[in-house]
N, C-alpha and C positions, 0 to 999 in steps of 0.2 A: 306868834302861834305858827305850828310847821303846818303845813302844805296838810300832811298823812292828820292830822290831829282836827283839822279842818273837815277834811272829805267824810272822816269818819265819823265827827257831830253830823254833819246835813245829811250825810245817811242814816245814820240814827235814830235825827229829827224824823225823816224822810216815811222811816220805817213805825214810828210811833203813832205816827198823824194819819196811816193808815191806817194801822190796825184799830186805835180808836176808833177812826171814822167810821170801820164797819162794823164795829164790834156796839155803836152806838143806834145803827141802823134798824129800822124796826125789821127785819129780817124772819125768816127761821132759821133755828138751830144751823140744819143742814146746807141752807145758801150760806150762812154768815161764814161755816165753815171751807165752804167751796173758796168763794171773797178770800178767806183770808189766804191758803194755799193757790190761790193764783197769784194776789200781790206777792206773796214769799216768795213763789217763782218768778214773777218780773224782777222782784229786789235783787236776788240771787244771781239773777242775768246782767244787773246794770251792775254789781260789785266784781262781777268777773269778766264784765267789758273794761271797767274800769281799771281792773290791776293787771288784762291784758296791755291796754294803753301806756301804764306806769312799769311795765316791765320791757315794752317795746324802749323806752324813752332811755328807762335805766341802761339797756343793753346800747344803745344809738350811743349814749354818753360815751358809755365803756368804750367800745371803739373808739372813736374820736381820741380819746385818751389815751388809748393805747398805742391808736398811730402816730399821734404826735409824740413820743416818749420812743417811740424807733427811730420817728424823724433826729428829734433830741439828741439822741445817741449817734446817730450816726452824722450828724456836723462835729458834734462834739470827738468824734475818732479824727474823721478827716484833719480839724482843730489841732487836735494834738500831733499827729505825722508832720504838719506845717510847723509845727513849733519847734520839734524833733530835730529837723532838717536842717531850721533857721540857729538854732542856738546848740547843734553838734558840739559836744569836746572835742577840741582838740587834743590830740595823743600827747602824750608826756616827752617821749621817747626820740 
């Protein structure tokens, strides 16, 4: 099971076990409704802490990756110039 397919059941769950909870509550109308538009907005805030975190992570990768892939590159020229140098033709002529 991925990672994304994970977070997004226990949020879910997360978010079902609330709303029940208060929706079960002997409440009135008017609290039950307040309850629920608070939790929506905690929910709301822990989903977009959350894929601020996964977007922070994603972007760290991406660098990473991308500067190893300049590094990469750039042995691999050096690489070649030495090899260049090393196994020259000699002229025919």
């Amino acid at each position: 099971m991925s990672k994304g397919k994970l977070i997004t059941g226990v949020l879910t769950g997360i978010a079902a076990g609330a709303v029940l909870g208060i929706l079960l509550a002997p409440d009135k109308g008017s609290e039950t409704r307040k309850k629920i538009a608070k939790k929506g907005n905690d929910l709301s805030g822990s989903v977009k802490d959350g894929l601020n975190k996964l977007g922070e992570n994603i972007n760290s990768k991406y660098q990473n990756i991308k500067d190893g892939t300049k590094d990469l590159a750039e042995k691999t020229k050096e690489k070649g110039a030495e090899l260049k140098d090393i196994y020259k033709p000699e002229k025919a002529f």
